[in-house]
C-alpha positions in Angstrom: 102.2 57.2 89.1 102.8 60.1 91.5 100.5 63.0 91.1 99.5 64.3 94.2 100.4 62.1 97.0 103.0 60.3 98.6 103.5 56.4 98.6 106.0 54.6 100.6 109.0 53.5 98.7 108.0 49.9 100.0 104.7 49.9 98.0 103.7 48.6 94.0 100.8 48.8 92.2 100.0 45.5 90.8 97.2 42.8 89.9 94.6 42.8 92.7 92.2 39.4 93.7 89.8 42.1 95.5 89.6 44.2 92.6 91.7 45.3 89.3 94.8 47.0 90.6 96.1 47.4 94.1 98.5 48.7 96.3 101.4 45.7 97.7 104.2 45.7 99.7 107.5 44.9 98.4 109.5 45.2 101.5 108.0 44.8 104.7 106.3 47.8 107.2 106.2 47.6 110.6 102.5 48.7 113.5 102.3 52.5 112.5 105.1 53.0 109.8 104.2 55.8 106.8 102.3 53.7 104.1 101.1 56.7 102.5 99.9 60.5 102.5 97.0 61.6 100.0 96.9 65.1 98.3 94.5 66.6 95.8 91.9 68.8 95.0 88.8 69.6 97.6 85.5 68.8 96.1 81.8 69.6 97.3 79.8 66.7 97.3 78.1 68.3 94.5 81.0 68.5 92.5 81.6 64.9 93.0 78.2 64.0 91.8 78.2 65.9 88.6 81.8 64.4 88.0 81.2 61.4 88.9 78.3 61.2 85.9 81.3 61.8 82.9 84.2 60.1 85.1 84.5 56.5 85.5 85.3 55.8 89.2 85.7 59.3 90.3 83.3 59.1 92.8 85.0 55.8 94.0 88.0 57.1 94.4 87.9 60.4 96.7 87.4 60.0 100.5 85.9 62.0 102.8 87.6 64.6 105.0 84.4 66.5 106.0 80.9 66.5 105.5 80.0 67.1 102.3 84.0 67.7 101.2 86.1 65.0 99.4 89.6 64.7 99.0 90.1 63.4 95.0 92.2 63.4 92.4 93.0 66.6 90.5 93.7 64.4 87.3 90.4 63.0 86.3 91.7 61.0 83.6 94.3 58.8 85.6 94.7 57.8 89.1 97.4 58.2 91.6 98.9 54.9 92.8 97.8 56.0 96.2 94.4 56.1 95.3 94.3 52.3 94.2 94.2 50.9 98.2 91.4 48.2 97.9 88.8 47.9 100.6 89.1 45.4 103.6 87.1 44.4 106.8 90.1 43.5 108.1 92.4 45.8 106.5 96.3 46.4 107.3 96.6 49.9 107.0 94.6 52.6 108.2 93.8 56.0 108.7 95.7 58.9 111.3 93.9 62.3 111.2 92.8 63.0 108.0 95.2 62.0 105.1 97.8 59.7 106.5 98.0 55.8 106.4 100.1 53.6 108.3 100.3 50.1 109.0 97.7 48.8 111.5 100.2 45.4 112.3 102.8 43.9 110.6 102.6 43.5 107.0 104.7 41.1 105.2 106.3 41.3 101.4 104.1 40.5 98.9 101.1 41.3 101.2 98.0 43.6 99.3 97.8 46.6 101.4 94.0 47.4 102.1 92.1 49.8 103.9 89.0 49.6 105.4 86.7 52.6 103.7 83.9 52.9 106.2 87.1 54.5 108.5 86.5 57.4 106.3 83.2 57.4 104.8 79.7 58.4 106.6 77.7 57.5 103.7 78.9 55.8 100.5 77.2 53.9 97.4 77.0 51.1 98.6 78.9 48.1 97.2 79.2 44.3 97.9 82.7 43.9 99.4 84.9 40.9 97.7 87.6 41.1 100.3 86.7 37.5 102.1 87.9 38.7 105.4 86.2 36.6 108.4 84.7 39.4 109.7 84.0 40.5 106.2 80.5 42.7 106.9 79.0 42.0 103.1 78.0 45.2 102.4 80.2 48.2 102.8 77.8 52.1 102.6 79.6 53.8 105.4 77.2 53.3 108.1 80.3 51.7 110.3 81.1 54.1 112.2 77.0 53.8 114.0 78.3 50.4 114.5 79.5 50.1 118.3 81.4 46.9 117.7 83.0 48.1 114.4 83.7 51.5 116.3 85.5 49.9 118.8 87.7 47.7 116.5 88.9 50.8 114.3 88.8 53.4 116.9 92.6 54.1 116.2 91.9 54.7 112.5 88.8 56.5 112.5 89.2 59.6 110.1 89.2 62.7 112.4 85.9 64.0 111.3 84.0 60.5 112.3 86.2 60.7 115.9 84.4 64.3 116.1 80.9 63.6 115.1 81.1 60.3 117.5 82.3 62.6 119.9 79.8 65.2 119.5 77.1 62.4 119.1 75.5 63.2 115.8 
């Protein structure tokens, strides 16, 4: 379902191993092609709190495009299908600027496409991470971006407002 945001032709929602539904491809992508762009309402951290306590999953499903300001959904009773990217430590797509994914390598047919969260989050509720990557990091909060290694590894799809406060050294 299209709400607010845009999702490649080449994507389906379907039956996720990581965790309920997911995002797949149905037609390959190629290193940097559109995956998808997310819309929807600006929220204060506040505002996801208190919704968060009479919305299932609300709080789970905005991301972070500031401190202390999510992007979510302005539906609170069903999700766009670009909402429903599962998390990966090794994901295939990733994050450009703000509100933009593209493919991080080749992605095949039938591939789930993941993102890793801690690209976009500076602090999260934590949850253990079911994605059984080889570098899978157990427990995902978003402290990654203090993480020199991970930093390193994800520099090219670090939202912009981690890329600032890394640059700024906060």
């Amino acid at each position: 379902m299209r709400i607010h945001s845009l999702l490649s032709p080449k994507c389906r929602v379907g039956s996720s191993e990581i965790s309920g539904r997911g995002v797949f491809a149905v037609e390959p992508f190629a290193v940097g092609e559109l995956v998808a762009v997310w819309g929807g309402k600006v929220y204060t951290a506040e505002e996801v709190e208190r919704l968060a306590e009479v919305v299932p999953n609300f709080a789970t499903h905005t991301v972070s495009v500031f401190p202390g300001y999510y992007l979510g959904s302005e539906n609170l009773f069903e999700f766009d299908d670009a909402e429903l990217f599962n998390h990966s430590c090794e994901a295939n797509v990733g994050i450009r600027g703000q509100v933009v994914l593209v493919a991080r390598r080749p992605i095949a047919i039938g591939e789930e496409l993941t993102f890793d969260y801690d690209t976009t989050e500076v602090m999260a509720e934590p949850f253990t991470c079911r994605c059984g990557a080889r570098l899978c990091r157990g427990i995902i909060d978003g402290s990654g971006w203090r993480d020199p290694a991970f930093v390193e590894r994800n520099r090219e799809f670090l939202s912009w407002y981690i890329l600032d406060m890394l640059a700024r050294n906060v």
